[in-house]
Legacy VTK file of the C-alpha trace (Angstrom):
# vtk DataFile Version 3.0
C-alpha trace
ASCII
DATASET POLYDATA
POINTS 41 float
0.000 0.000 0.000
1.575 3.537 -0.750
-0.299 7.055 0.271
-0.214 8.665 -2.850
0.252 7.966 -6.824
3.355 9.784 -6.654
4.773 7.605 -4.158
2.964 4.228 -6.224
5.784 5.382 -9.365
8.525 5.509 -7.540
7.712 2.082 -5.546
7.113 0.221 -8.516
10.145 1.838 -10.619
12.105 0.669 -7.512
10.555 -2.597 -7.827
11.077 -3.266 -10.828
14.749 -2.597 -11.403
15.894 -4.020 -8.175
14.060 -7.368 -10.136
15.946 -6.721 -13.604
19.079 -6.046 -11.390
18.288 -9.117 -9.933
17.807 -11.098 -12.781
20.531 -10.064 -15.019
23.234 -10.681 -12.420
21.752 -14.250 -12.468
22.085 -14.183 -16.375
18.645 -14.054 -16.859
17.432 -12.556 -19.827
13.809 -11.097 -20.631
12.713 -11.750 -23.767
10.839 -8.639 -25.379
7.847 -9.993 -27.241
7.918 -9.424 -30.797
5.576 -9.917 -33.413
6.894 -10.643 -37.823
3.622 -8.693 -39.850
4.608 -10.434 -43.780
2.245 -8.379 -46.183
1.310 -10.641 -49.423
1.760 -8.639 -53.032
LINES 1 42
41 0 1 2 3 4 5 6 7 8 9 10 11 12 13 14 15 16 17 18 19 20 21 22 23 24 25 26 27 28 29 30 31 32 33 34 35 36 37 38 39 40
């Protein structure tokens, strides 16, 4: 729970890079979803 909104962005920005931290000193990688749109002529 956090007072405020302003306090809710900084928690989860905290949050989340203590996890990516985290994760790549583990070698851990996040893979970024993609997606391949082929068009047909």
């Amino acid at each position: 729970f956090v007072s405020s909104f302003d306090v809710k962005l900084d928690a989860t920005d905290e949050a989340n890079t203590r996890i990516y931290n985290a994760l790549n000193k583990a070698g851990i990688e996040i893979p970024f979803p993609h997606m391949d749109v082929r068009l047909k002529k």
